[in-house]
N, C-alpha and C positions, 0 to 999 in steps of 0.2 A: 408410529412415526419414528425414525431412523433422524439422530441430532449427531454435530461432530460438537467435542469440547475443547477449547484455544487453551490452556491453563495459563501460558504465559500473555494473556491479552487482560487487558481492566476496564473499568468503563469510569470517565470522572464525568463528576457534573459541574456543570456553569453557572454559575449564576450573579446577579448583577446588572444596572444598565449599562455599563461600558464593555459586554462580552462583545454582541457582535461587530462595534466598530476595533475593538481587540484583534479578532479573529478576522475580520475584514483585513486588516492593514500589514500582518505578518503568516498570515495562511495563504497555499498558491491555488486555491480553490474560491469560487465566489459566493462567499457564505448565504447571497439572500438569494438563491438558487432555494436555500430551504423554506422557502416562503411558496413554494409552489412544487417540491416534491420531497418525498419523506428521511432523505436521506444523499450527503456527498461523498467524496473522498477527497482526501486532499492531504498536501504535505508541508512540513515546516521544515525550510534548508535551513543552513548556517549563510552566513554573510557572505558568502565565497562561491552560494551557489551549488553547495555541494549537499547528499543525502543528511536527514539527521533524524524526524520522524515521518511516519505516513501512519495513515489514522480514518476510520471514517466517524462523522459526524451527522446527529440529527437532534429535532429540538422536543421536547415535551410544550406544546402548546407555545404562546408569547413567550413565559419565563423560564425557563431551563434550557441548556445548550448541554449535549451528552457528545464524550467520545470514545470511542471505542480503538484501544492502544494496546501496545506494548510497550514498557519501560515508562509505566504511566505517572511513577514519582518524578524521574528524568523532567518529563514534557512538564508536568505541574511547575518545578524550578525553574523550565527554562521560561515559562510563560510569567511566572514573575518577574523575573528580569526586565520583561518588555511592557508589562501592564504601569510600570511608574505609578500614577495615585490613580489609576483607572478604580471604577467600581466595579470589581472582580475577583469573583471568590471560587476557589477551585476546591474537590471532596473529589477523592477515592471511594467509587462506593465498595465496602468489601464486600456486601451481601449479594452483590451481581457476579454474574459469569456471563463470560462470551459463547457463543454456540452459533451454530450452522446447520442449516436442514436442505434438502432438494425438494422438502416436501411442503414446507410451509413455515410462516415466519412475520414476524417486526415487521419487515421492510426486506424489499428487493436488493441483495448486494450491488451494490452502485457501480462498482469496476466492472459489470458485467452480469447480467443475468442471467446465464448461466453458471454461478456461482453458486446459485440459489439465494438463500433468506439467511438473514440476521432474527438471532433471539436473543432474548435476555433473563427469560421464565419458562425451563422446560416444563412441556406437558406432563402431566401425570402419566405414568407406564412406557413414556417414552425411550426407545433403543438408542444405548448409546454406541457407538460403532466409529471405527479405524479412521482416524485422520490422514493415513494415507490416500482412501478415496478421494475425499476432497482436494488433496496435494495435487493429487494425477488429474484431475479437473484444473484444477489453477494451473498447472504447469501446460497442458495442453493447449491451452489460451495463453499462453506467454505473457503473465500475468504474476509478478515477480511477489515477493514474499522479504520482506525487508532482515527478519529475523539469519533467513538464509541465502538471501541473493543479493545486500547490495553490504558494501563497507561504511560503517560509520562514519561519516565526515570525509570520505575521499570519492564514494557512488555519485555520477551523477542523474538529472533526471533526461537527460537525453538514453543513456547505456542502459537504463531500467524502464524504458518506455512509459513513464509515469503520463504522457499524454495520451495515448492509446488506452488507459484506464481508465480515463475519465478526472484525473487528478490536478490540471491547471488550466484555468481560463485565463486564457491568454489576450482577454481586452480587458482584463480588471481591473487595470493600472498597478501599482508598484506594491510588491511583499517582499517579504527578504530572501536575497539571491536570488531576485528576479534577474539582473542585469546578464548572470553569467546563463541563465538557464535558458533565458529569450535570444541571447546571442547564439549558444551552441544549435540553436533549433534552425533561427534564420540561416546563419552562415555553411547549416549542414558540415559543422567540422567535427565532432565523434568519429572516432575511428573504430571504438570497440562497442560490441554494444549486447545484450541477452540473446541468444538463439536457441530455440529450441529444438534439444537432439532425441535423438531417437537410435537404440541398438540395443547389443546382447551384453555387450562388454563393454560397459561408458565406464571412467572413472568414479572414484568416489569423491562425496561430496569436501572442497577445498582443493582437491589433486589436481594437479595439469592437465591438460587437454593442448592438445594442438601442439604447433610453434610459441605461441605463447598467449594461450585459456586458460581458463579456469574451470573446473564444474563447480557449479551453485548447488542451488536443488535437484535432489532425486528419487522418483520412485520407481523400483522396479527398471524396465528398461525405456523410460521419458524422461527427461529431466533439461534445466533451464543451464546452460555454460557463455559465460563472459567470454567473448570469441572477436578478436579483428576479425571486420568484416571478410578480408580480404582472405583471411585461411579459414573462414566459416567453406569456403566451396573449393578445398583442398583436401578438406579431412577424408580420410577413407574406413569402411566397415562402419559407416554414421550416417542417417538421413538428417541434416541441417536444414531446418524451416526459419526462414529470416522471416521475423515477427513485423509487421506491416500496418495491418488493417487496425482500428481503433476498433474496441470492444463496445 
């Protein structure tokens, strides 16, 4: 069995009665979703509407809520902030590691099935092998990578197609920086937004691109670049795939 390993991902546990109305009322994912399949994704903006984490989450039976992060002390602090005298207790487990297989796993990656699987306990004799694979999978799928595709506190989830992932339910009623994230969707006002390119010679990743891009992620000759839309189909020596379909 062939696993990738995240080193910069953690896993914290939940726990408490006041986790899922917690998590309900400030996550843009509709937590009791896990009451009927093994695993979501979802993200926690700032007030303003803007990126700040993305995370997927699953529960160990009735009492435990697990998430699976990066910058997992960050997220613990900020959930304090918001739990007030909630009963809610948050733990970094350190004896966990994040991992990724094509071959089998936890649970189905939620952004997408071809993703592959979430683990948390490699197998015995298991290969571990190039996290580039997996990148050039996720990048193919227009399936952004928060570490390396969006800005803290400035990314929004329209430019990173965080609903195409499967990351916001949009009848859950109100979580924070809903207001700006429901208007840029209805009003279709984004202007710039992820495309995936494809050539010999793409930039490196933070270098300009276009009139005025970005490259994000890249492997090899694929990679995910922050593009008005409008010089995404000007670029030349580039095939640009405006990312569309939900995953």
């Amino acid at each position: 069995m062939q696993i990738f390993a995240f080193p910069n991902r953690q896993l914290i546990q939940l726990r408490g009665n006041d986790v899922a109305e917690l998590l309900q009322r400030i996550f843009s994912q509709n937590i009791d979703l896990l009451d009927t399949q093994p695993a979501i994704y979802s993200c926690l903006f700032t007030p303003q509407g803007r990126y700040f984490f993305d995370f997927i989450i699953f529960k160990d039976g009735a009492e435990h809520y697990y998430i699976d992060t990066t910058r997992a002390q960050d997220l613990i602090d900020r959930l304090d902030m918001y739990k007030m005298r909630a009963d809610v207790t948050s733990e970094i487990l350190e004896d966990k590691k994040v991992y990724a297989s094509f071959d089998s796993g936890d649970f189905s990656d939620p952004r997408s099935a071809a993703l592959g699987y979430r683990l948390y306990d490699p197998p015995e004799g298991a290969e571990m092998i190039s996290t580039d694979i997996w990148h050039k999978k996720r990048i193919a799928l227009g399936i952004f990578d928060g570490e390396r595709d969006a800005e803290l506190e400035r990314s929004t989830a329209d430019e990173l197609h965080i609903d195409k992932c499967n990351g916001i339910d949009w009848k859950k009623g109100c979580y924070i920086g809903q207001e700006l994230t429901a208007r840029m969707r209805y009003r279709k006002s984004g202007k710039k937004h992820l495309h995936i390119v494809e050539g010999e010679n793409l930039p490196e990743s933070g270098e300009k691109f276009g009139n005025a891009g970005v490259m994000r992620s890249k492997v090899g000759t694929i990679g995910l670049a922050l593009l008005r839309d409008d010089d995404a189909k000007t670029l030349e020596n580039v095939t640009v795939t405006t990312i569309k379909k939900e995953q």
